[in-house]
N, C-alpha and C positions, 0 to 999 in steps of 0.2 A: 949816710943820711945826716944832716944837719938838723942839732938841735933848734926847737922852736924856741922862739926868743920872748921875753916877758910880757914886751908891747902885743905882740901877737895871740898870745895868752890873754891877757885882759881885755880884748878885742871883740876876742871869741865870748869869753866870760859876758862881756856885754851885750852882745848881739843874743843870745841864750837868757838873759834877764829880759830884755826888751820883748823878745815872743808872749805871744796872748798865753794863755793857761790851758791847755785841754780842756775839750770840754768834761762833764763827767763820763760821758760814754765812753770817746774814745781813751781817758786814764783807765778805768774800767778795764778796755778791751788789752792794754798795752798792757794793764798788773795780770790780767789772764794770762795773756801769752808770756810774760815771765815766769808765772808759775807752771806753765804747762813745759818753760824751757828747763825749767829746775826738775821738775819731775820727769825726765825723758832721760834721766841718768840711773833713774832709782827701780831697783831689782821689781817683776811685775808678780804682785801675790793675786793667786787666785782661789777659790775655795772649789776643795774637790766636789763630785755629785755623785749622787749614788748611782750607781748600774741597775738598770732598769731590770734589765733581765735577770739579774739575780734574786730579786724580790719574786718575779711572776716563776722562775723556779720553784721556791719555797710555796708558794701556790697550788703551781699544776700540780708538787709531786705530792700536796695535803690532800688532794681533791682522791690523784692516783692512790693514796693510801685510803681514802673513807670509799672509792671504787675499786675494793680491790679486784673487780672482774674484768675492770678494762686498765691491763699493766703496760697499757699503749701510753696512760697520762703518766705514767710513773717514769717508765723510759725519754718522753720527751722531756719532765722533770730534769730527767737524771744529765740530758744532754744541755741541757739552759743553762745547767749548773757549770759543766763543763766550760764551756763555751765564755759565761760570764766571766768564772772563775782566769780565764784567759785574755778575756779583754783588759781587765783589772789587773794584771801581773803586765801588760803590755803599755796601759796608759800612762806610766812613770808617777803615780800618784794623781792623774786627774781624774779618778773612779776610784771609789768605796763601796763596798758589801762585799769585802769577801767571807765573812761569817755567814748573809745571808747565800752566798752561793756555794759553800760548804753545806748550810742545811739542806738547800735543794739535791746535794749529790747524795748523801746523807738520805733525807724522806723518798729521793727517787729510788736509789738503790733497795730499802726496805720495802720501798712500797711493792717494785718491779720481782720481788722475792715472793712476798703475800699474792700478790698478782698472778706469778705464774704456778706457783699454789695450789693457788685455789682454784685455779683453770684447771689444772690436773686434778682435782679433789673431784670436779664438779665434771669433767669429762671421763672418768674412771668411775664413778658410782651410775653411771647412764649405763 
């Protein structure tokens, strides 16, 4: 390839001076897309969100401990828990609550305890 030669150079240069100016939209739209070229290199941060189901765990298995006669809410507590707790170990950090789906395994398991309990308490005194 043969270098460009000076004349041809200041040619260019001139033809480049002599063009009208953008208008401002389209400079506008040309600095967007420079920047959207720049940023198309740069690592993508996202902010984690919480696990839905691990909150309504902590939930079901309060409700299953203040019933402790139906230890059907405490069991399904206790499975939300699980379940979240799995999602969240699976998502590579795009889910948070695993404390709330620890309390869910936690208040379900207690509860499912008091539940079946008191089912026997309450079936044995009949």
């Amino acid at each position: 390839m043969e270098p460009i030669s000076r004349p041809t150079v200041q040619l260019v240069e001139l033809i480049a001076s002599a063009a009208p100016a953008p208008s401002p939209a389209v400079a506008a739209a040309q600095q967007a897309a420079a920047v959207a070229a720049a940023r198309a290199h740069e690592p993508v941060v996202f902010k984690p969100i919480d696990e839905v189901m691990a909150t309504r765990s902590v939930i079901v298995s309060g409700i299953g401990i203040v019933l402790c006669l139906f230890p059907v809410l405490s069991l399904a507590g206790l499975i939300m828990g699980f379940l979240a707790q799995r999602r969240i170990q699976r998502s590579n950090g795009a889910l948070t609550g695993r404390g709330s789906a620890r309390w869910g395994i936690l208040l379900g398991a207690v509860g499912l305890v008091l539940g079946v309990t008191a089912d026997m308490v309450f079936l044995l005194r009949r």
